[in-house]
N, CA, C and O atoms as a printed pandas DataFrame, in Angstrom:
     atom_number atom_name residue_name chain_id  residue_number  x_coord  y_coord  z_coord
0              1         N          UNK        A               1    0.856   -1.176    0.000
1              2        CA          UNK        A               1    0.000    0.000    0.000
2              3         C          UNK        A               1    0.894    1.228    0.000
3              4         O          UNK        A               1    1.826    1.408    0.783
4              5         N          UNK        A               2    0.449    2.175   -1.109
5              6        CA          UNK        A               2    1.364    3.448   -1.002
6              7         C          UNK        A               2    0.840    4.170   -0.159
7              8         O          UNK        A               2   -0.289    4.121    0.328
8              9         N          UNK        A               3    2.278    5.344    0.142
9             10        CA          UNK        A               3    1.859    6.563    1.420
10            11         C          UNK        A               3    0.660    7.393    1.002
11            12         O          UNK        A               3    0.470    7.757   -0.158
12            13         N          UNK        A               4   -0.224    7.697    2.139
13            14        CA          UNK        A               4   -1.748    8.201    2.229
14            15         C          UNK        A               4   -2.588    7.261    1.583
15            16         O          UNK        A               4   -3.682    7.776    1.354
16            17         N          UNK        A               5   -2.537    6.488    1.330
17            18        CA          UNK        A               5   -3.712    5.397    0.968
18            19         C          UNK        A               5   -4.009    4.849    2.053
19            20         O          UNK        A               5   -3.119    4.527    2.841
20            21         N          UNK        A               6   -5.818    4.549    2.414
21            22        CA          UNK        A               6   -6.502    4.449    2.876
22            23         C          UNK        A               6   -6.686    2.870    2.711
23            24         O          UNK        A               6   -7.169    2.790    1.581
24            25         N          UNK        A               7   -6.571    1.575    3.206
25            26        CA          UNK        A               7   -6.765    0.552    3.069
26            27         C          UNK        A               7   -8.058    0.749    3.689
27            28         O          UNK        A               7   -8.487    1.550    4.520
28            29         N          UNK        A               8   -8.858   -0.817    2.638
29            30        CA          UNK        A               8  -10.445   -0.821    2.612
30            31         C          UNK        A               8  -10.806   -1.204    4.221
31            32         O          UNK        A               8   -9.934   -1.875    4.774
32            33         N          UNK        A               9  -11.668   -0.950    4.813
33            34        CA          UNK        A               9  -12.659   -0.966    5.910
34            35         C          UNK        A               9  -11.789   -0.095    6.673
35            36         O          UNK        A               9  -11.338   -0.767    7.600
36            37         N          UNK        A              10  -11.269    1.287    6.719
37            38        CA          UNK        A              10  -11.044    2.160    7.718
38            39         C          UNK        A              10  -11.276    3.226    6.755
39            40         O          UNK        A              10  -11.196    3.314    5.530
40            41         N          UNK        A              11  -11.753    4.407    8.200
41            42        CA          UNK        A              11  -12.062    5.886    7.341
42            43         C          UNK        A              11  -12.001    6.744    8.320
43            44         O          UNK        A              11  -12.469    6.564    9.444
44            45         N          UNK        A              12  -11.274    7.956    7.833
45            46        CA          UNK        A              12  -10.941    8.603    8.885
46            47         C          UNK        A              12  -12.578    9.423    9.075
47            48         O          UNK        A              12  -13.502    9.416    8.261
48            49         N          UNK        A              13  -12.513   10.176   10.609
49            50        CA          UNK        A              13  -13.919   10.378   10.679
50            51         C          UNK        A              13  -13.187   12.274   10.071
51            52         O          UNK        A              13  -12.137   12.915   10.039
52            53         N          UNK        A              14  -15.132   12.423    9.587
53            54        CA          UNK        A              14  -15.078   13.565    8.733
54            55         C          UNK        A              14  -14.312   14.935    9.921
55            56         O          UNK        A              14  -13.394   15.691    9.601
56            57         N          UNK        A              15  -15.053   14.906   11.315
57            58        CA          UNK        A              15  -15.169   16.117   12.135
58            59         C          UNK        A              15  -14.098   15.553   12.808
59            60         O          UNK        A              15  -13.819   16.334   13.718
60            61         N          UNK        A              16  -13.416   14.675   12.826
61            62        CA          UNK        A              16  -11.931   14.641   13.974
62            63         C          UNK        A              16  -10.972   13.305   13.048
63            64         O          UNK        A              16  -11.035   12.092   13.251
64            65         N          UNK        A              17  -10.147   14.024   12.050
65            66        CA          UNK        A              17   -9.052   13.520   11.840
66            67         C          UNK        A              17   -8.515   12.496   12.937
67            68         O          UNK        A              17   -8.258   11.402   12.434
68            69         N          UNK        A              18   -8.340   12.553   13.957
69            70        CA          UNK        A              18   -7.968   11.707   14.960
70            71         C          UNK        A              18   -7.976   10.365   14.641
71            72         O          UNK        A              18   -6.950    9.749   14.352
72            73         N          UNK        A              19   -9.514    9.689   14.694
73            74        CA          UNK        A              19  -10.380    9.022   14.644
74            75         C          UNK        A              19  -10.449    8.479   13.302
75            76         O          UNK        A              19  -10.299    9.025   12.209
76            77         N          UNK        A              20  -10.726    7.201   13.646
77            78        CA          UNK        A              20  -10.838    5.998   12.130
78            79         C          UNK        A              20  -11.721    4.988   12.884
79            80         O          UNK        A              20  -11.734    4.481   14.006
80            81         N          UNK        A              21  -12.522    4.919   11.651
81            82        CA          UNK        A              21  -13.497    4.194   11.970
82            83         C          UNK        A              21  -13.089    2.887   11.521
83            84         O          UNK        A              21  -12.333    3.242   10.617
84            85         N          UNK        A              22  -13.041    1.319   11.503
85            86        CA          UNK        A              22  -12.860    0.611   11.136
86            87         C          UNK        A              22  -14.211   -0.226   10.948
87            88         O          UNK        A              22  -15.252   -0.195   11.605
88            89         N          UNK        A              23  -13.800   -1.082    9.692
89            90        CA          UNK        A              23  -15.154   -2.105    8.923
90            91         C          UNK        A              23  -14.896   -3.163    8.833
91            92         O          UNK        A              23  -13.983   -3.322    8.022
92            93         N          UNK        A              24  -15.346   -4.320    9.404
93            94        CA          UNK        A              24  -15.169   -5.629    8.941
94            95         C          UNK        A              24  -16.282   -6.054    7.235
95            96         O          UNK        A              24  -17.419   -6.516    7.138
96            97         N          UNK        A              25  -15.197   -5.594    6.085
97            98        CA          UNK        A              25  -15.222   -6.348    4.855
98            99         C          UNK        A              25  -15.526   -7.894    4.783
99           100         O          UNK        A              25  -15.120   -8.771    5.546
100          101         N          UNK        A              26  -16.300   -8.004    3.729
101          102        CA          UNK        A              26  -16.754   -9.076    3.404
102          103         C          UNK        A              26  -15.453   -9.953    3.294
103          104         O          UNK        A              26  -15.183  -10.901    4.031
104          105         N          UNK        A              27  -14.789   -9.540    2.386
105          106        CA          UNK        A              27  -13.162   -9.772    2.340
106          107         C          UNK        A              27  -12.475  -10.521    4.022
107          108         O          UNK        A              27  -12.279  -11.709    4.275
108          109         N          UNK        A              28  -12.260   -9.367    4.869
109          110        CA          UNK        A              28  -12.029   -9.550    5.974
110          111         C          UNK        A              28  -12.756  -10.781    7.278
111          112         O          UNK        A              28  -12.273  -11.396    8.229
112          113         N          UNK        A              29  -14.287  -10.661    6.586
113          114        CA          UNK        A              29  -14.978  -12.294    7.475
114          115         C          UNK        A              29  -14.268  -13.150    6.819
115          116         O          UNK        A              29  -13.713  -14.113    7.348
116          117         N          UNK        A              30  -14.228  -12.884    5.669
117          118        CA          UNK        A              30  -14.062  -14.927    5.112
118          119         C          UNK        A              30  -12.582  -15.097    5.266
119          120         O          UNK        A              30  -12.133  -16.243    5.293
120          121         N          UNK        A              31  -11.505  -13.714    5.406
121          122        CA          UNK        A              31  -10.449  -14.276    6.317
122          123         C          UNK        A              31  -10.409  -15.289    7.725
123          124         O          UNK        A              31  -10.035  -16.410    8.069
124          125         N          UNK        A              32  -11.010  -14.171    8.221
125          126        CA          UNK        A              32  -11.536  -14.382    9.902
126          127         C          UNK        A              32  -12.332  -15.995    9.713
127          128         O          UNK        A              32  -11.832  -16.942   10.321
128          129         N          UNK        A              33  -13.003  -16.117    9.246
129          130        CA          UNK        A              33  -13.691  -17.678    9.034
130          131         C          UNK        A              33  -12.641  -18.816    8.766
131          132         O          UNK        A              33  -12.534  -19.930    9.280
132          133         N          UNK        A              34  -11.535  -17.872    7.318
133          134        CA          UNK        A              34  -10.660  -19.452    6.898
134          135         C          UNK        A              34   -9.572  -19.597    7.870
135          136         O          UNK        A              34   -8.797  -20.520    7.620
136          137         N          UNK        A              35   -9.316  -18.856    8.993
137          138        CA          UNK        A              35   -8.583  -19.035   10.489
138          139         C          UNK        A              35   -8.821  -19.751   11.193
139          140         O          UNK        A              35   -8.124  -20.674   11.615
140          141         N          UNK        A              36  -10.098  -19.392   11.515
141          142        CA          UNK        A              36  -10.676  -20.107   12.273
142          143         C          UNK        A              36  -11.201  -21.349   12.252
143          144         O          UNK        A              36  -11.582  -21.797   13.334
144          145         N          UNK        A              37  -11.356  -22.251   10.940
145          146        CA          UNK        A              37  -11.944  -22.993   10.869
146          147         C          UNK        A              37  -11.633  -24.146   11.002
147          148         O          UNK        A              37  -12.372  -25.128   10.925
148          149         N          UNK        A              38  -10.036  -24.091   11.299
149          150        CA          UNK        A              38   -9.377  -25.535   12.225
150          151         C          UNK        A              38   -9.793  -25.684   13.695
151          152         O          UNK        A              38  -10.288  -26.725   14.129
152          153         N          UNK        A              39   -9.547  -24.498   14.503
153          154        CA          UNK        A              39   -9.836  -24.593   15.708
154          155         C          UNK        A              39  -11.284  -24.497   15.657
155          156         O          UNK        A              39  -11.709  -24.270   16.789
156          157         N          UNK        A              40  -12.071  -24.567   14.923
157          158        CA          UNK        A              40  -13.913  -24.821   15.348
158          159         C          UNK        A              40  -14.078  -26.553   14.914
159          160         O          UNK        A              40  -14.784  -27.389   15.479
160          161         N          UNK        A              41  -13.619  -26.648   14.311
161          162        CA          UNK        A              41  -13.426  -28.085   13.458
162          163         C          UNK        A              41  -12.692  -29.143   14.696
163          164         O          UNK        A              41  -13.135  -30.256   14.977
164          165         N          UNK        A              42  -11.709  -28.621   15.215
165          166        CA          UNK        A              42  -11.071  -28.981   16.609
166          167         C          UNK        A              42  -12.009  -29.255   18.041
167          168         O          UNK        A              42  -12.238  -30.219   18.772
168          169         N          UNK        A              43  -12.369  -27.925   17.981
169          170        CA          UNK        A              43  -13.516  -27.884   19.007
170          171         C          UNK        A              43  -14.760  -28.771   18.873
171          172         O          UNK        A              43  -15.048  -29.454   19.856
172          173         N          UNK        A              44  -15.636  -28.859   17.638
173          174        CA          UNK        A              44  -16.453  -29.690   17.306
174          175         C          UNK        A              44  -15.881  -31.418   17.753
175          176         O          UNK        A              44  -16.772  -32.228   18.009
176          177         N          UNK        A              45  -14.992  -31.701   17.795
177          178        CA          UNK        A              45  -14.132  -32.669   17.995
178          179         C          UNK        A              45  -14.547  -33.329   19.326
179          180         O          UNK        A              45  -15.168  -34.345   19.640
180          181         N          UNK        A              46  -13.715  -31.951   20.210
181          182        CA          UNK        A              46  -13.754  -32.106   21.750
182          183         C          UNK        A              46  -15.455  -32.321   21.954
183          184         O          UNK        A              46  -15.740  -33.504   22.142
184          185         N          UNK        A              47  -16.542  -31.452   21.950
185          186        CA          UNK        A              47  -17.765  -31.617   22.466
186          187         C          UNK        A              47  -18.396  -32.974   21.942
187          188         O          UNK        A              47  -19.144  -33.704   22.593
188          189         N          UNK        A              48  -18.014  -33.149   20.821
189          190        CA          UNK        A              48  -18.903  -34.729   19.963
190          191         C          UNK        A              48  -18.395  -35.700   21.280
191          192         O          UNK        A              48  -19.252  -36.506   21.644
192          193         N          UNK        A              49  -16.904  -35.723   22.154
193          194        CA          UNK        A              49  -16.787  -36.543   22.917
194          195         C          UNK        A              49  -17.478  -36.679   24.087
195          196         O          UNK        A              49  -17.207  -37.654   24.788
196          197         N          UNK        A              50  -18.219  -35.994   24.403
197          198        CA          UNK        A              50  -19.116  -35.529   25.475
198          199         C          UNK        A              50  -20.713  -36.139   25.539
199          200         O          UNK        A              50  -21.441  -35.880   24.581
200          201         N          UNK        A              51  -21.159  -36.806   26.470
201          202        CA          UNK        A              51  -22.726  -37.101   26.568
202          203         C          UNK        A              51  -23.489  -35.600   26.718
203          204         O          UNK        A              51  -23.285  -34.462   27.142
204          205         N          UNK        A              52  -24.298  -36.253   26.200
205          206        CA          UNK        A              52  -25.434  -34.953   26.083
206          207         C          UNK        A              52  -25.639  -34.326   27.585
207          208         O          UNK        A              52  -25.953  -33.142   27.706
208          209         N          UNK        A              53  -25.435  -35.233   28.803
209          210        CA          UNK        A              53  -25.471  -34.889   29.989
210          211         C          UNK        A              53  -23.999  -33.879   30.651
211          212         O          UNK        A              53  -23.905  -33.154   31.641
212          213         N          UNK        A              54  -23.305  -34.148   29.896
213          214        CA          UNK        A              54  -21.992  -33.658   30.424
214          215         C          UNK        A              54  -22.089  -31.995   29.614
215          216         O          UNK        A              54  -21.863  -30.879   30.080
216          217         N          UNK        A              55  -22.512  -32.422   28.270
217          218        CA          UNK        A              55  -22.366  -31.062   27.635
218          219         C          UNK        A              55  -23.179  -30.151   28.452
219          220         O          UNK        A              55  -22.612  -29.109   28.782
220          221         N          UNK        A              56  -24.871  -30.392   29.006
221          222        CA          UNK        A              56  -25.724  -29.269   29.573
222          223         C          UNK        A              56  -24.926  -28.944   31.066
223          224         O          UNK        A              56  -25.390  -27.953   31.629
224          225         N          UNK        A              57  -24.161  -29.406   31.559
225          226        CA          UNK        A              57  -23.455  -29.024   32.609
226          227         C          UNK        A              57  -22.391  -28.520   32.390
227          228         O          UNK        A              57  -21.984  -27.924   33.387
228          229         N          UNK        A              58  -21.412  -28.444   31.151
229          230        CA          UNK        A              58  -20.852  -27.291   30.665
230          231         C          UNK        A              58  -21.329  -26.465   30.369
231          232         O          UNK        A              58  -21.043  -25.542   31.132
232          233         N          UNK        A              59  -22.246  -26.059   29.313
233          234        CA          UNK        A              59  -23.345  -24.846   29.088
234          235         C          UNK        A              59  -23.407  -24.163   30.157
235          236         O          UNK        A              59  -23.170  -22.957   30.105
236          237         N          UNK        A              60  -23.857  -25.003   31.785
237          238        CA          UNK        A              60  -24.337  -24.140   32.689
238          239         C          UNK        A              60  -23.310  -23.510   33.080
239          240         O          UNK        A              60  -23.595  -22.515   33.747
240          241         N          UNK        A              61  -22.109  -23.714   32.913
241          242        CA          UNK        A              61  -21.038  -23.352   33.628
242          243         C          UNK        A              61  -20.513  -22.668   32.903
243          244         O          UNK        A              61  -19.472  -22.080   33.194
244          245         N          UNK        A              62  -21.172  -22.563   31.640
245          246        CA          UNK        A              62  -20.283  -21.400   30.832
246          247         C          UNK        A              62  -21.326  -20.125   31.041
247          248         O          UNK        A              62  -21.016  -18.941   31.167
248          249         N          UNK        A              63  -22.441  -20.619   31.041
249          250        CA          UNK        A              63  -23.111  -19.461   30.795
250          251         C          UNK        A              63  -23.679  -18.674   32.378
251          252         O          UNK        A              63  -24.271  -17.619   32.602
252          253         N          UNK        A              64  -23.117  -19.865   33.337
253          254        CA          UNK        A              64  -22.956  -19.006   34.710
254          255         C          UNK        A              64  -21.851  -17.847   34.670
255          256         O          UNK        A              64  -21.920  -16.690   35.085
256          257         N          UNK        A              65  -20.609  -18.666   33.910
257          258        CA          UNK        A              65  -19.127  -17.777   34.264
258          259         C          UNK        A              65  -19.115  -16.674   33.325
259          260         O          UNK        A              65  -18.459  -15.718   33.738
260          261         N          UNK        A              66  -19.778  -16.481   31.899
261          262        CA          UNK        A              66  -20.476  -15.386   31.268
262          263         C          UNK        A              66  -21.315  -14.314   31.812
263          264         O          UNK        A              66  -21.137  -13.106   31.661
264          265         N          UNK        A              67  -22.241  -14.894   32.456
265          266        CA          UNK        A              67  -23.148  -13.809   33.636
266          267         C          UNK        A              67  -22.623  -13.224   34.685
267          268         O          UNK        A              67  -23.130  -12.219   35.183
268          269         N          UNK        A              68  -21.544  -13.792   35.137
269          270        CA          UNK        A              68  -20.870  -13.142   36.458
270          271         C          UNK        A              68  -19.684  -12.168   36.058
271          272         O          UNK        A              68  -19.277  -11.138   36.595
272          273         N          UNK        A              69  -19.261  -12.876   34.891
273          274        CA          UNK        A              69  -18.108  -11.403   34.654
274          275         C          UNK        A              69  -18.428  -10.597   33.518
275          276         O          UNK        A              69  -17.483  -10.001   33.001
276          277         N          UNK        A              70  -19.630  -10.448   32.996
277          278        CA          UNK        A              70  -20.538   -9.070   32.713
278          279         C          UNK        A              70  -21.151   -8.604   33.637
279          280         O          UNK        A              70  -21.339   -7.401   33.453
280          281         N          UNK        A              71  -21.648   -9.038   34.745
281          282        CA          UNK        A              71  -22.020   -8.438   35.936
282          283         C          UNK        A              71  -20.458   -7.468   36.562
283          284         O          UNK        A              71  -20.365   -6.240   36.592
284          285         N          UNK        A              72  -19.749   -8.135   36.852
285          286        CA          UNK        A              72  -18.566   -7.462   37.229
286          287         C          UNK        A              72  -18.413   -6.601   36.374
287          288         O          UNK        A              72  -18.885   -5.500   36.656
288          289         N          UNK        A              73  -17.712   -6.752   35.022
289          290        CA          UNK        A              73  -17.540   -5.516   33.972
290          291         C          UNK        A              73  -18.276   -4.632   34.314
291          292         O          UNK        A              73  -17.818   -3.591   34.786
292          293         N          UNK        A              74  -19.646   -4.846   34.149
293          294        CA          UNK        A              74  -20.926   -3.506   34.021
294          295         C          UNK        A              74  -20.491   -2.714   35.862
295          296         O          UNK        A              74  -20.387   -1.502   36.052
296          297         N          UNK        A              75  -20.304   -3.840   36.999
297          298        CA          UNK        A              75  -20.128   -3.110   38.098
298          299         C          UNK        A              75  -18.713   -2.096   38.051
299          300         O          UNK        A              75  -18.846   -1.006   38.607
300          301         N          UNK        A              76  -17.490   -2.374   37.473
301          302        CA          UNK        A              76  -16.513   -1.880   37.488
302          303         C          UNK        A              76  -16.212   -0.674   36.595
303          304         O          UNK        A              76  -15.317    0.163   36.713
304          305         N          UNK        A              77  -17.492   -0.823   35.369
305          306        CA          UNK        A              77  -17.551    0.451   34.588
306          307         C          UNK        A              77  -18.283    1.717   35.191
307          308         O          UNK        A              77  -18.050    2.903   34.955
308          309         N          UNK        A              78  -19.318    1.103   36.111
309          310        CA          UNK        A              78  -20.081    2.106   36.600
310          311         C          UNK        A              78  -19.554    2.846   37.725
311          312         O          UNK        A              78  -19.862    4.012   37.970
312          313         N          UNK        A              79  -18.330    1.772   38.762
313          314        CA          UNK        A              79  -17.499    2.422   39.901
314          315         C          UNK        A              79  -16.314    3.636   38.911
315          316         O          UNK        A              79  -16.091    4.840   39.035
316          317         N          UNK        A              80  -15.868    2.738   38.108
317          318        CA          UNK        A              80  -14.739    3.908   37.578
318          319         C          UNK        A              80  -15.680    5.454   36.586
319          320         O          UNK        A              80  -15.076    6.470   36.243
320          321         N          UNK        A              81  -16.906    5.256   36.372
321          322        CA          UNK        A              81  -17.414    6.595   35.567
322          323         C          UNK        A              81  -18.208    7.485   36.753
323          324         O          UNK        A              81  -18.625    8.623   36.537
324          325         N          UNK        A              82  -18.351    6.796   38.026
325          326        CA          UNK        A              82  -18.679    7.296   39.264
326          327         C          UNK        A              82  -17.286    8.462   40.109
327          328         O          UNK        A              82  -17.245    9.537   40.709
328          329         N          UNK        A              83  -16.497    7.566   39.728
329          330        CA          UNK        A              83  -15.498    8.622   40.024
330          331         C          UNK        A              83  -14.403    9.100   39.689
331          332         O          UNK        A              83  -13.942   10.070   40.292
């Protein structure tokens, strides 16, 4: 890429030079997808080894340990904009 060229999915914002907005390109998912698609392919792996009983007791435990540290986040954003 030559100097001052703008590579696709960023733009600087109109009212503050500063600032760039960035875009995830169509281009850019199906990167992001062909990365990823060993380690999901991997993962699919690990859970197929799992009884259907074992998996809903991971779920719960994921989606307990998901709820508690967005609870925290949201508490720690609201202590630090408090003061």
């Amino acid at each position: 890429m030559g100097r001052g060229r703008t590579p696709r999915g960023r733009a600087r914002d109109a009212a503050d030079g500063r600032r760039v907005a960035l875009t995830a390109t169509t281009a850019h998912r199906q990167a992001l997808a062909d990365a990823m698609a060993p380690m999901l392919d991997a993962m699919d792996k690990v859970v197929a080894g799992f009884e259907q009983q074992e998996r809903d007791t991971i779920a719960r435990r994921l989606t307990g340990t998901v709820a508690v540290m967005r609870d925290a986040t949201l508490a720690l954003a609201t202590e630090n904009r408090d003061s």
